[in-house]
C-alpha positions as CSV (number, residue, x, y, z in Angstrom):
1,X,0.0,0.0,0.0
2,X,1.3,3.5,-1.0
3,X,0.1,7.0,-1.2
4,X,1.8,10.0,-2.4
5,X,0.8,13.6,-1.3
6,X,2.0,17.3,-3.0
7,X,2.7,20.3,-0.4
8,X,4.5,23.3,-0.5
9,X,6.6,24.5,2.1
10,X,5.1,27.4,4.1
11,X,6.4,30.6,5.4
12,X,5.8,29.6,9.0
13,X,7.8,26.2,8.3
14,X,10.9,27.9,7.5
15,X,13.7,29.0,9.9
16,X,16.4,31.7,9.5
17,X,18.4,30.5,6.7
18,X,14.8,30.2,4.5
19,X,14.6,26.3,5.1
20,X,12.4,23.8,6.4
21,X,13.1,23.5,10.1
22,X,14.1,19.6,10.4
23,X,10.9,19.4,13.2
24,X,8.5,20.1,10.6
25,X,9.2,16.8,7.9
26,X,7.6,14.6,11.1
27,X,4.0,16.8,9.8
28,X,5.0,16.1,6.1
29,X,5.6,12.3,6.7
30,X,2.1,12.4,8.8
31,X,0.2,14.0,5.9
32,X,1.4,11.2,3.5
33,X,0.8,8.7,6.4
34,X,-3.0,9.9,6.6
35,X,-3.1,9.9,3.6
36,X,-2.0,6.1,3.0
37,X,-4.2,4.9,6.3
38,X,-7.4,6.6,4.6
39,X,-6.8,4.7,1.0
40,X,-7.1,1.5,3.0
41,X,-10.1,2.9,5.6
42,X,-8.7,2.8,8.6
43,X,-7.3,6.6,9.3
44,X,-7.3,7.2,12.9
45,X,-11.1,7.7,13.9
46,X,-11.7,4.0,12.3
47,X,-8.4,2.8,13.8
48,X,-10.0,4.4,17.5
49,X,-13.5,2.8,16.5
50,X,-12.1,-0.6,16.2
51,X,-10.7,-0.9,19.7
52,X,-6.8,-0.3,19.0
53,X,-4.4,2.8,18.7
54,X,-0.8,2.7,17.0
55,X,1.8,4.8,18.9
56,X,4.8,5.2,17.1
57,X,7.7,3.4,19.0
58,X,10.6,4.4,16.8
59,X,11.4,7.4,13.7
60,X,13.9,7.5,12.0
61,X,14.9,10.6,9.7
62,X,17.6,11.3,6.8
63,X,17.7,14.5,5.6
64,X,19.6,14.6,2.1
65,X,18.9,18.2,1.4
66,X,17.0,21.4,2.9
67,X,13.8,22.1,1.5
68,X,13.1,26.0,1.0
69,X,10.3,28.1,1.8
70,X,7.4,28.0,-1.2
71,X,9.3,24.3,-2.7
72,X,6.8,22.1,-3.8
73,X,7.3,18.6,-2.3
74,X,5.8,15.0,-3.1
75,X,5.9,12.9,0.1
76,X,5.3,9.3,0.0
77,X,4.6,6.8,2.7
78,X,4.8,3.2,1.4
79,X,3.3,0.4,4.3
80,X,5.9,-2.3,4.0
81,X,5.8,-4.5,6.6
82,X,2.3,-5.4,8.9
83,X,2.0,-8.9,10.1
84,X,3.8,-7.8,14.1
85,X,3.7,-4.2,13.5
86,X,3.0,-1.2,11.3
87,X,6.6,-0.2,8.9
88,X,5.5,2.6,6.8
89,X,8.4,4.1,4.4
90,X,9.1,7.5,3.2
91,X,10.2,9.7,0.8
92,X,10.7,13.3,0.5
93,X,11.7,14.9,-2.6
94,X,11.4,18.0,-5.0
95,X,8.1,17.9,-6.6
96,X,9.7,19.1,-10.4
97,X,13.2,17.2,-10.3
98,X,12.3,14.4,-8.4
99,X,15.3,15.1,-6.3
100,X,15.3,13.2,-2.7
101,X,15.3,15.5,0.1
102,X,14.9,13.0,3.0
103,X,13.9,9.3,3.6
104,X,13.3,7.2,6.5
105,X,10.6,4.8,8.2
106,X,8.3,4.5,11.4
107,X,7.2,1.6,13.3
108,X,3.8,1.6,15.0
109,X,3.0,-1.2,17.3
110,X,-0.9,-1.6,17.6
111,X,-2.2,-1.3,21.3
112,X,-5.4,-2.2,22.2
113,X,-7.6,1.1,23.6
114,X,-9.0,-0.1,26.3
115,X,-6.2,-2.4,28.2
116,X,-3.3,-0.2,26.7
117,X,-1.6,-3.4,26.7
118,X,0.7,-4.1,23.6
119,X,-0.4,-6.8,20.6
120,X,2.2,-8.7,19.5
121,X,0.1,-9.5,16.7
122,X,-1.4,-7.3,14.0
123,X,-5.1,-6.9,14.9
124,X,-7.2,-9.3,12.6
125,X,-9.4,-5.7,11.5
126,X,-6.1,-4.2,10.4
127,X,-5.1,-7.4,8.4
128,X,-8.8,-7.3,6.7
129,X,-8.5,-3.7,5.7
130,X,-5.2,-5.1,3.6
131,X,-7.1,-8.0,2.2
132,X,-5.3,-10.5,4.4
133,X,-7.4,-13.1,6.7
134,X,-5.8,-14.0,9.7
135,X,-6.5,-16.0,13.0
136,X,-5.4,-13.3,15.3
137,X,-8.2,-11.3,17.1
C-alpha cells in the first residue's frame, strides 16, 4: 500500500536560513501517512472505533537536502511490513526534479484502547483492511 501527497513548504515552516526546520518533515511524513491509512479505511477515527491505537515506537529521519520556503514537495509513505507491526516508508523529494530531500521509516505497534496493553500481533481488523485473513483477534 502506498500513497503519495504534494505540499508546499510554508512561510511559518521555514527558519532563519529560509529552510524547512528539520521538526516540521515529522508533519510532512504524517500528511502522507493519513493519507496512505485513509486509502485502506482505517485513518485514525476508524483505527480508535475498532478498539486499538498505533503509537509510534521508533522514527527514524535522513535528511539529504534542505527544503526551502514555497518548494513544492511529493511525500510518499509506502506500508511495508504489517504482520507484528505497522513499517510505513518514506520519501521526500522535489516535486519538479524528483530530487530526494529526506527518507526514512516509522514503526507503530498496535495497542489495544481499552487495556493499553501491547499486541504482538497485527489486529485481525487491520489485516482485513489489507485483504489479508488471519486467526489473530
Amino acid at each position: 500500500m502506498r500513497a503519495e501527497v504534494e505540499l508546499t513548504v510554508p512561510f511559518h515552516d521555514i527558519d532563519l536560513l529560509n529552510i524547512a526546520w528539520h521538526g516540521h518533515y515529522c508533519k510532512y511524513i504524517e500528511i502522507a501517512r493519513c493519507a496512505m491509512l485513509d486509502k485502506i479505511g482505517y485513518g485514525y477515527m476508524a483505527m480508535k472505533e475498532t478498539g486499538y491505537v498505533w503509537p509510534i515506537v521508533d522514527l527514524q529521519l535522513r535528511y539529504v537536502r534542505p527544503a526551502q520556503f514555497e518548494q513544492r514537495i511529493k511525500v510518499s509513505a509506502e506500508l511495508v511490513e504489517w504482520e507484528y507491526r505497522m513499517k510505513i516508508k518514506y520519501r521526500v523529494a522535489d516535486a519538479e526534479t524528483g530530487e530526494v530531500l529526506a527518507k526514512g521509516h516509522t514503526i507503530q505497534a498496535a495497542v489495544d484502547a481499552d487495556s493499553r496493553e501491547m499486541c504482538f500481533a497485527s489486529p485481525a481488523v487491520f489485516l482485513e483492511k489489507l485483504g489479508i485473513k488471519s486467526d489473530s483477534p
